[in-house]
C-alpha positions as CSV (number, residue, x, y, z in Angstrom):
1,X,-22.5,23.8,19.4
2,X,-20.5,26.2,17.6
3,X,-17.1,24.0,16.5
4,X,-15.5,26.6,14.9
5,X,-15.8,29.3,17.7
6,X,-14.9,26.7,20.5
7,X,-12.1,25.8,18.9
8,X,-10.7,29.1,18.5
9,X,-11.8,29.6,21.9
10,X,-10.0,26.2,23.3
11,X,-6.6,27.0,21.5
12,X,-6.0,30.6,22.5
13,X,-7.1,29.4,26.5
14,X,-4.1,26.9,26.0
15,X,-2.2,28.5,23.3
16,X,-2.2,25.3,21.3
17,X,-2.6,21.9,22.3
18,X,0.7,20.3,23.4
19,X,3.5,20.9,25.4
20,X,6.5,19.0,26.2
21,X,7.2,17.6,29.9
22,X,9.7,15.7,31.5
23,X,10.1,12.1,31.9
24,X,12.4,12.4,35.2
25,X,13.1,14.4,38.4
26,X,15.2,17.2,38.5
27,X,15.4,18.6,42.0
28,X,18.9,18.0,43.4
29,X,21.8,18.8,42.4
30,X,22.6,14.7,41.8
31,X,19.7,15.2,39.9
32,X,20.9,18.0,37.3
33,X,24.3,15.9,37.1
34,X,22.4,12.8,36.1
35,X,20.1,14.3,33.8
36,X,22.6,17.0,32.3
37,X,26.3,18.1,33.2
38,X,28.4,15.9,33.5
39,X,26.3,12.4,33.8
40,X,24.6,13.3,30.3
41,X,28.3,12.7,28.6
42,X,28.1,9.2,29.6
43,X,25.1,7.8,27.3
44,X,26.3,10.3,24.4
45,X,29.5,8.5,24.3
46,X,27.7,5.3,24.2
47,X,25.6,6.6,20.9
48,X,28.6,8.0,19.3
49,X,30.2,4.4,19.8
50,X,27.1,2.6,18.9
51,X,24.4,5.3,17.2
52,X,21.7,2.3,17.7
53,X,22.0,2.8,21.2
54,X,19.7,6.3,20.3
55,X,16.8,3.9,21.3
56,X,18.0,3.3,24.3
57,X,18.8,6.3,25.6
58,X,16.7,8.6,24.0
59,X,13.3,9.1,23.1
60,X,14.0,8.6,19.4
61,X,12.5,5.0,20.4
62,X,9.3,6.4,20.5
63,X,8.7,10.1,19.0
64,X,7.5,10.8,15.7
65,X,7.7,13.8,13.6
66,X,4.3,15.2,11.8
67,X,5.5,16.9,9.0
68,X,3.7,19.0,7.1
69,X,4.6,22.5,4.8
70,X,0.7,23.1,4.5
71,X,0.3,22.9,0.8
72,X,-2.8,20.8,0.5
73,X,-4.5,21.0,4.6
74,X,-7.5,19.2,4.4
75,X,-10.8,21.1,3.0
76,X,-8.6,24.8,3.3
77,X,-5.7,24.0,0.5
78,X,-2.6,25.5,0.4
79,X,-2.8,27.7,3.4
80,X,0.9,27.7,4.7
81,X,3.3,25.9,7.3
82,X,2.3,28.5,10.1
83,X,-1.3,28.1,9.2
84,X,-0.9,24.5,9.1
85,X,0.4,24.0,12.7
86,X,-3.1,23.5,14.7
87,X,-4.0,20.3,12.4
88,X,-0.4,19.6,13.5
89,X,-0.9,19.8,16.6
90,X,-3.9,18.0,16.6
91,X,-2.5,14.8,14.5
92,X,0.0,14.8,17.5
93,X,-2.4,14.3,20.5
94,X,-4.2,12.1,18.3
95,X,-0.8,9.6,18.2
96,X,-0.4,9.9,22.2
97,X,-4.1,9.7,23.6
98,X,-5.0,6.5,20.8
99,X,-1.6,5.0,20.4
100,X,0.8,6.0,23.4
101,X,3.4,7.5,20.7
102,X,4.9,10.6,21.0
103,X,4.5,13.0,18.2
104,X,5.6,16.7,17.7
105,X,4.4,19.1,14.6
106,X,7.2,20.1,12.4
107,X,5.4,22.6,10.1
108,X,8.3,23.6,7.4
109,X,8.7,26.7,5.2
110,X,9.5,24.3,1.8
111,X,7.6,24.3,-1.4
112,X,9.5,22.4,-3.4
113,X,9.9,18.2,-3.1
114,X,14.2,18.8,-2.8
115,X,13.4,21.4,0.0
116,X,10.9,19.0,1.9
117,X,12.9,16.1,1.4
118,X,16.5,18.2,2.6
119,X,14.0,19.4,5.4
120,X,13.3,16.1,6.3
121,X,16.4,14.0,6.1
122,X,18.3,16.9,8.5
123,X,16.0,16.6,11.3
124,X,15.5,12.6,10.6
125,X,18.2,12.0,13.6
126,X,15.4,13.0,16.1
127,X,12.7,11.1,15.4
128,X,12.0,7.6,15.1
129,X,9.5,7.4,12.4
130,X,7.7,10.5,9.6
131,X,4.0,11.2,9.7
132,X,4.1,13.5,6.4
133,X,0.7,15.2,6.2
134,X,-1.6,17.7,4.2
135,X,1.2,17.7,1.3
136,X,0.2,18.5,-2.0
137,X,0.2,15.9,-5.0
138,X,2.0,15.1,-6.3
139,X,4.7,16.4,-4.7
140,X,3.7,13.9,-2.1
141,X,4.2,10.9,-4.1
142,X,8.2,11.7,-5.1
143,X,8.9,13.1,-1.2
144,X,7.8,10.0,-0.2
145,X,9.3,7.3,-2.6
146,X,13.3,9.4,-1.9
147,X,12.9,9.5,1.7
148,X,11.3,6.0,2.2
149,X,14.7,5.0,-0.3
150,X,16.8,7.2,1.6
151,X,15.9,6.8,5.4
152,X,16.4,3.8,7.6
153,X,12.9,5.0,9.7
154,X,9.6,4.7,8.6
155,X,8.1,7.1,6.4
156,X,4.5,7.1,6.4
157,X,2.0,9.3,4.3
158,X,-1.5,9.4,6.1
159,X,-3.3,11.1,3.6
160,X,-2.5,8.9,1.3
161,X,-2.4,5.2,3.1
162,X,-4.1,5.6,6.5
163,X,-7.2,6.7,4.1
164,X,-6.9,3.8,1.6
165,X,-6.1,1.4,4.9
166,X,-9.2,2.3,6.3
167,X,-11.5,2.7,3.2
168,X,-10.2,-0.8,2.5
169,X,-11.4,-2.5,5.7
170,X,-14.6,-0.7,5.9
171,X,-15.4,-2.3,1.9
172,X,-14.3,-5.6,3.0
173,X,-17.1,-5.4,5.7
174,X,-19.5,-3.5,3.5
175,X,-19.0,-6.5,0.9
176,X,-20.0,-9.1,3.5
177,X,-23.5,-7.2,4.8
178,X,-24.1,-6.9,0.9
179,X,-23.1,-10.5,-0.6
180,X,-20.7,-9.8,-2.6
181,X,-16.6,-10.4,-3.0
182,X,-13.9,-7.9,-3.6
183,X,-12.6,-9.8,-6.4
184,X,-15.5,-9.3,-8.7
185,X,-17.3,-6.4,-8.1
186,X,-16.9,-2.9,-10.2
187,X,-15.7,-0.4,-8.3
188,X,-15.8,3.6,-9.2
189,X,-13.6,6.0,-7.3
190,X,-13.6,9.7,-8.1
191,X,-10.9,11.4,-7.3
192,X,-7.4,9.9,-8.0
193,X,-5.3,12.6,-6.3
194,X,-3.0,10.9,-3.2
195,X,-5.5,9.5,-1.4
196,X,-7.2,7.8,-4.5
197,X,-4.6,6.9,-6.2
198,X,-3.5,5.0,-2.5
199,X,-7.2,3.7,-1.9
200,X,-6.4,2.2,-5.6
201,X,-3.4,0.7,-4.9
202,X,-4.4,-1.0,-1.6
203,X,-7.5,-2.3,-3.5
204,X,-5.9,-4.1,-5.7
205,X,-3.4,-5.4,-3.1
206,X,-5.9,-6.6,-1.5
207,X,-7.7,-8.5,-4.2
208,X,-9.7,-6.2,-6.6
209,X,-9.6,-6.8,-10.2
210,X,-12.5,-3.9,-12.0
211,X,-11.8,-0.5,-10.9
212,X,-12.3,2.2,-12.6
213,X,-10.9,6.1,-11.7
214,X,-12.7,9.2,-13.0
215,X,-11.2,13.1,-12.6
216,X,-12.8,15.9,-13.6
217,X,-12.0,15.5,-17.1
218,X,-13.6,11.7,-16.7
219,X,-13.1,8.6,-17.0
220,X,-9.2,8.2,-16.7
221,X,-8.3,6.0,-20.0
222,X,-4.8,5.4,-22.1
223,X,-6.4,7.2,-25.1
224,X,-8.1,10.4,-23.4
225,X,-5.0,12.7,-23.6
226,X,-5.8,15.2,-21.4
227,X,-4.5,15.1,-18.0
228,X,-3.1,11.8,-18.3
229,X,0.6,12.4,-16.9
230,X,2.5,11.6,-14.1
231,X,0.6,8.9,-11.2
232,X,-2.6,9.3,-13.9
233,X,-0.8,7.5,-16.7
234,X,0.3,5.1,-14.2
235,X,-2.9,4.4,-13.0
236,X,-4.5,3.6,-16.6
237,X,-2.4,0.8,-16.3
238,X,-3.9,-1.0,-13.4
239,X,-7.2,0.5,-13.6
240,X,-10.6,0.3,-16.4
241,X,-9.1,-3.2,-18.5
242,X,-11.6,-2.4,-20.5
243,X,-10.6,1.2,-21.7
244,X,-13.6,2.8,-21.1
245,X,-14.4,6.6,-22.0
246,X,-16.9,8.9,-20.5
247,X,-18.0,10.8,-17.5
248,X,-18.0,10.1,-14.2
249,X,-22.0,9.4,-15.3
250,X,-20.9,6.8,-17.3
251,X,-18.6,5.0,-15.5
252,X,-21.1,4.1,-12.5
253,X,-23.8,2.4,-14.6
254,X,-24.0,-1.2,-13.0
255,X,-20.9,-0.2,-10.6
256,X,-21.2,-2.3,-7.0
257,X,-19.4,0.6,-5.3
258,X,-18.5,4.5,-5.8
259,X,-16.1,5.7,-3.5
260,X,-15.1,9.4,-3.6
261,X,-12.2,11.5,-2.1
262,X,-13.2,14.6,-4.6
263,X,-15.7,17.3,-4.3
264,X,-19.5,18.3,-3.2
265,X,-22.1,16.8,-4.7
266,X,-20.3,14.8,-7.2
267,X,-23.0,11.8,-7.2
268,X,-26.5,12.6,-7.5
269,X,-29.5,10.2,-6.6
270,X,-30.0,9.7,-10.7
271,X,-26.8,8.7,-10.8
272,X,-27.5,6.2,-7.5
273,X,-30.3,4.6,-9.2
274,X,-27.7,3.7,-12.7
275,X,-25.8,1.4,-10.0
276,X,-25.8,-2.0,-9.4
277,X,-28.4,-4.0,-6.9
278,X,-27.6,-3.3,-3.6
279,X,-24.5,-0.7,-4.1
280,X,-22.2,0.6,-2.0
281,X,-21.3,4.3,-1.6
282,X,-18.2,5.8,0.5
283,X,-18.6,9.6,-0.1
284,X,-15.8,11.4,1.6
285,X,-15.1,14.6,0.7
286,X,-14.9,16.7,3.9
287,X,-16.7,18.5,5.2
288,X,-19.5,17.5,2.4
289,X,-19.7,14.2,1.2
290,X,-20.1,13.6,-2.8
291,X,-23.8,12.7,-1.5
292,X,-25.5,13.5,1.4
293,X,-26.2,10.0,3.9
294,X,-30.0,10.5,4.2
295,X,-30.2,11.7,0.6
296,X,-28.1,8.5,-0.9
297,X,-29.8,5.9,1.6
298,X,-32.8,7.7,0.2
299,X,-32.0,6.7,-3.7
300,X,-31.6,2.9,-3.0
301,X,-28.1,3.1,-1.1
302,X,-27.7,-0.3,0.4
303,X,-24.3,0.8,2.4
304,X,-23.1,4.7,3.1
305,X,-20.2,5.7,4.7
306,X,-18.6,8.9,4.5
307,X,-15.6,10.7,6.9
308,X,-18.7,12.7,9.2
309,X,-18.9,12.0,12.8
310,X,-23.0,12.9,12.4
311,X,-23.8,9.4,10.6
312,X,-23.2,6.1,10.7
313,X,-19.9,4.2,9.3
314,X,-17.6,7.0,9.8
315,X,-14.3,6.4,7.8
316,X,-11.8,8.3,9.5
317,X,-7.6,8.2,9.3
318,X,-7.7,8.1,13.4
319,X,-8.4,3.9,12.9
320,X,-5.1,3.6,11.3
321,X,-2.0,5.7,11.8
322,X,-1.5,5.4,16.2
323,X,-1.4,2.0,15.7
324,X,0.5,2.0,12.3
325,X,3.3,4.3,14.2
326,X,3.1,2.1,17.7
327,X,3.0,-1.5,16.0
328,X,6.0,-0.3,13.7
329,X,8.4,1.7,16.3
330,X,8.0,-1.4,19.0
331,X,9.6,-3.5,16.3
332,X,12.0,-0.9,15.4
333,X,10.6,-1.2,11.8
334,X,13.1,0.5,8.9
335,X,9.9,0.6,6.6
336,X,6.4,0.5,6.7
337,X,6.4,-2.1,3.7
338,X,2.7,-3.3,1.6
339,X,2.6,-6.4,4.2
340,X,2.0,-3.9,6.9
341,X,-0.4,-1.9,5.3
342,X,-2.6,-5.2,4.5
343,X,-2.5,-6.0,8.0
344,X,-3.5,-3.1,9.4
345,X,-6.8,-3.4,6.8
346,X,-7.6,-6.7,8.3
347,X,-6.9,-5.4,12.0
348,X,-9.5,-3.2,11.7
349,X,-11.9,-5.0,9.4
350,X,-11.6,-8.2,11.8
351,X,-12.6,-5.6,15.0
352,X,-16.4,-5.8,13.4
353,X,-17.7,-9.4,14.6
354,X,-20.1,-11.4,12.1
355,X,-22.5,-11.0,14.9
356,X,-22.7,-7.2,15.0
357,X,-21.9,-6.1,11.5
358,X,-24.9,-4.5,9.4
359,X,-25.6,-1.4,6.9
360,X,-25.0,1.0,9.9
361,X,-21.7,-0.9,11.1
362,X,-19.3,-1.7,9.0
363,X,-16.2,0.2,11.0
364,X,-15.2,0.0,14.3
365,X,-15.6,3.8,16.2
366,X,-12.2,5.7,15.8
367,X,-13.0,6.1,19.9
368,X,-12.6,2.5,20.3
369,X,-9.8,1.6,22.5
370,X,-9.3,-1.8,20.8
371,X,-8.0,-0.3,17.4
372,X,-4.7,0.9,17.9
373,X,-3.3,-1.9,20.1
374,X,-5.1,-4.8,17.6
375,X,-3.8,-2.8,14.1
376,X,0.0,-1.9,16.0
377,X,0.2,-6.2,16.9
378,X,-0.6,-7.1,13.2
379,X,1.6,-4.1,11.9
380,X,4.5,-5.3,14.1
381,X,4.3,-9.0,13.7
382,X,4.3,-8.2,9.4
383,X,7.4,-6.5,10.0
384,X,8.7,-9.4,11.6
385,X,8.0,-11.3,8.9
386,X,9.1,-9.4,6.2
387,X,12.2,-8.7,7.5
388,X,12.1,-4.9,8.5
389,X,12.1,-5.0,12.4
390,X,15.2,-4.6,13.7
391,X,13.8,-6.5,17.2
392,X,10.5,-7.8,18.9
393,X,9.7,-6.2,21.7
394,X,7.5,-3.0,22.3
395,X,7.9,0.4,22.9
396,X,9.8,2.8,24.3
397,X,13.0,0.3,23.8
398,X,13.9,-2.7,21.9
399,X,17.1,-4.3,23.7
């Protein structure tokens, strides 16, 4: 099959992919005055009296916005808000078919971090969570830091944490087919843009101790000067203790695992065959890996996952951020804080039984119809915990 023609074909029969439909009857005239003039006065006096009451009364309680001003659209760059909107569209039916949220595109003409942010924090009232998405870093970083400081919904950056989530939980199962444990394998990851620099993060959050990040300049390193500014410089502090130099080359001599969120061919089977016993590779640049499956399984690969629906281990965003959205909306969650993010990693990595994990399945399907409702419990009973749900029941209302 074509994808590319059949999907132009399937948007222009439907001229897009969602539309928005009515939760209640209106076919009487009692109808229209409950639903509108003059019944509607009643519960907007009761927001303006108590503004929590939005939940109630609205679908705030369970609507998200997907946010995006196209700067960085996954494998087409900086292509635009209008031509951003069918990925958009697309996250959004994702969120209702997987996790029962609602989810509308809001594709803004904003370049700049102060417009996003402005952008964001007028239309905030609506919605009861952010998706921001295909954002360019690092931009991304600073829009999200004000307006997770500066909103009291959650504010959630797939690109960068639903792909470290997931990446995480399919290495703690790749670890266990290998032997081997988080805490003291070497791990290379090439590419420390948003989503590396997130994968990074939750690694270390969730127990690793030798990781080392390579760009295209190399091996990133206090002393290298070039290109070391900004998230780089803060990532020499928690990456490479041992202040390595070199190339990308370099760095993956006797490394357990490579993971890569960077370009085309960026590993080669030479390079395979400088790693560790029984190594690891997560290739997922889109929509060519850093190595080919066949072609790395080929060079001594003991586990291969990439983000391609054509091979095994798939590592895709879909495992992570319906659930994320439902577990922290049922709650009412002001944040979606590290605990979370953890749990959601072990909701999904706990989904893969002892019984059926192996090279070829180390991740659940993103079609599996356990995910969202396993990773949104976790999500939702962290936030309990930590102190950011505002209640404990589920969606569309906490009481």
């Amino acid at each position: 099959m074509d994808f590319y023609q059949e999907s132009l074909k399937m948007h222009a029969a439907h001229h897009g992919k969602i539309s928005v439909e009515s939760t209640v009857r209106v076919e009487t005239s009692d109808d229209l005055s409950i639903a509108y003039t003059p019944g509607v006065a009643e519960p907007c006096r009761a927001i303006a009296a108590d503004p929590s009451a939005a939940y109630t009364y609205t679908c705030k309680a369970n609507t998200i916005a997907v946010v995006s001003n196209g700067t960085a659209v996954l494998g087409l760059g900086d292509i635009g808000p209008l031509a951003a909107m069918p990925v958009m569209e697309g996250k959004s039916i994702l969120f209702k078919r997987f996790g029962g949220v609602n989810a509308f595109p809001v594709c803004i003409d904003a370049t700049t971090p102060e417009e996003v942010i402005a952008a964001v924090k007028a239309i905030a009232p609506t919605f009861g969570g952010i998706n921001l998405e295909d954002i360019k870093s690092p931009d991304c970083f600073v829009i999200e830091r004000i307006l997770e400081r500066d909103l009291d919904i959650p504010v959630f950056h797939d690109d960068q944490h639903g792909t470290a989530i997931v990446v995480t939980a399919a290495l703690l199962n790749a670890l266990k087919v290998v032997g081997k444990e988080l805490g003291s394998v070497h791990i290379v990851l090439n590419g420390p843009g948003a989503a590396g620099t997130a994968i990074i993060k939750m690694l270390r959050a969730t127990g690793a101790q030798h990781i080392i990040a390579c760009d295209s300049h190399g091996i990133l390193s206090r002393d290298r000067g070039a290109g070391i500014v900004g998230h780089k410089a803060m990532l020499c502090e928690i990456t490479n203790e041992e202040n390595r130099t070199g190339s990308l080359a370099d760095a993956i001599v006797d490394a357990d695992v490579f993971i890569g969120v960077s370009v085309a061919g960026a590993l080669t089977p030479a390079m395979v065959g400088t790693m560790a016993a029984e190594p690891i590779v997560f290739a997922m640049a889109n929509p060519t890996p850093e190595i080919m499956y066949d072609e790395a399984k080929a060079a001594g690969v003991a586990v291969m996952g990439t983000g391609r629906s054509d091979a095994p281990n798939q590592i895709n965003n879909l495992l992570c951020f319906p659930g994320m959205f439902k577990g922290a909306l049922a709650v009412r969650a002001r944040d979606i804080n590290e605990a979370m993010k953890v749990a959601a990693v072990h909701a999904i990595a706990d989904l893969v039984t002892d019984e059926e994990r192996g090279p070829e399945y180390i991740i659940a399907s993103p079609l599996d119809p356990r995910v969202a409702t396993q990773v949104a419990d976790r999500v939702a009973e962290a936030a309990r915990v930590t102190g950011v749900a505002a209640c404990g029941t589920q969606p569309p209302r906490c009481e």
